[in-house]
Each structure stands twice: as structure tokens, then as C-alpha cells.
KOLZARO-924726 format. One line per 10 residues: number of its first residue (from 1); for each residue x, y negated, z of C-alpha. Coordinates in steps of 0.2 Angstrom, whole numbers. Layout:
BEGIN
NUM	X,Y,Z ~ ...
END
This chain:
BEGIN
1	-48,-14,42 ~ -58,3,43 ~ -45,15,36 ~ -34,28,45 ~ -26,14,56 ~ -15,29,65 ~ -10,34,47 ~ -8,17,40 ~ 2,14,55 ~ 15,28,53
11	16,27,36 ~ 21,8,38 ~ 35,13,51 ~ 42,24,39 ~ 42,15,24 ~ 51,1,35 ~ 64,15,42 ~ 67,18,24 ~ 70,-3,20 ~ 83,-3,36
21	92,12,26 ~ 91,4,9 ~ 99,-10,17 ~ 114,0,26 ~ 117,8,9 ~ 119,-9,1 ~ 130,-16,14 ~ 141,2,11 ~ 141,-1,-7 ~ 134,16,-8
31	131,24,-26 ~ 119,17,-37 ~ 107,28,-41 ~ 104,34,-23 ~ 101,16,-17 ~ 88,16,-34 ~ 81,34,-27 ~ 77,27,-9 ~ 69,13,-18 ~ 57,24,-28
41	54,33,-11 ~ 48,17,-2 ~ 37,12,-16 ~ 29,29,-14 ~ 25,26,3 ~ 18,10,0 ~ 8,16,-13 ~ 0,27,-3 ~ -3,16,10 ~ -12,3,-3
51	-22,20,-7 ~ -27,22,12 ~ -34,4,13 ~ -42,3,-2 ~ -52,18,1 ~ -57,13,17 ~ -63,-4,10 ~ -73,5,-5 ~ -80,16,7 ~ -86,6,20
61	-85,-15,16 ~ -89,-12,-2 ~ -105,2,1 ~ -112,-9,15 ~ -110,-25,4 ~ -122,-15,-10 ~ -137,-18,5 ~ -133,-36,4 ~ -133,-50,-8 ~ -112,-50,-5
71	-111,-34,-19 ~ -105,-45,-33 ~ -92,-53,-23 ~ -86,-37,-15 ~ -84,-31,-34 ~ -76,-47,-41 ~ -65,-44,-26 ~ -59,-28,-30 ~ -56,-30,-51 ~ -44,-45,-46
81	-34,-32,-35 ~ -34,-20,-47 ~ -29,-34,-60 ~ -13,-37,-49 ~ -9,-20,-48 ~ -8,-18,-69 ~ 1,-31,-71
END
């Protein structure tokens, strides 16, 4: 992986801070709509870390596969990711 490991790293802890909380609200029965909001906030997180990786892979496994004859599969790659994350 050649993104911001430290980043992905903290980011990761975080979001999995956030998952031990969701899972104490549960347990609490706590409201709803707080439980949904905590929710939202992990996805953002993990958004962002999906962000963090893909950019590194564009910008360093994807640019050196274009001086290679791996180009097409690093595109090919990439489009079935992005297919995933439409759906």
C-alpha cells in the first residue's frame, strides 16, 4: 500500500472507536436516530479512508503500470472497484 499508512492508520482506529460506541448504544437501547447518526459518522470515516488508498493506488501502482504492458489490467481493476461502489 503506498498511501498515508500513518493516516490510514488513525483513521481506521477511529472509525473502529466509533463501531465499539455504536455497539454500547445498542446494548443501552439508546435513541434511534443517534445510533443512525453514529452510523453516518463511521461511514464517513471509511469513506475517506477508501479515498486515501485509492489515491495512492492511482497515483503510484496505476501511473507506473502505464510504462508497462500491465496498464489495461490496472484500468480493468479500478472500473470493477468503482462498479462496486455504484451499486
Amino acid at each position: 500500500m503506498r498511501s498515508d499508512r500513518e493516516n490510514v492508520v488513525r483513521m481506521l482506529k477511529t472509525a473502529r472507536g466509533q463501531i465499539d460506541g455504536l455497539l454500547k448504544m445498542v446494548e443501552e437501547d439508546r435513541y434511534c436516530i443517534d445510533i443512525s447518526n453514529q452510523i453516518l459518522a463511521v461511514q464517513a470515516i471509511l469513506r475517506a479512508v477508501n479515498k486515501e488508498i485509492l489515491h495512492g493506488h492511482l497515483s503510484h501502482c496505476v501511473k507506473e503500470a502505464f510504462s508497462t504492458q500491465a496498464a489495461q489490467d490496472k484500468i480493468d481493476e479500478v472500473m470493477a472497484l468503482i462498479d462496486k461502489m455504484l451499486k
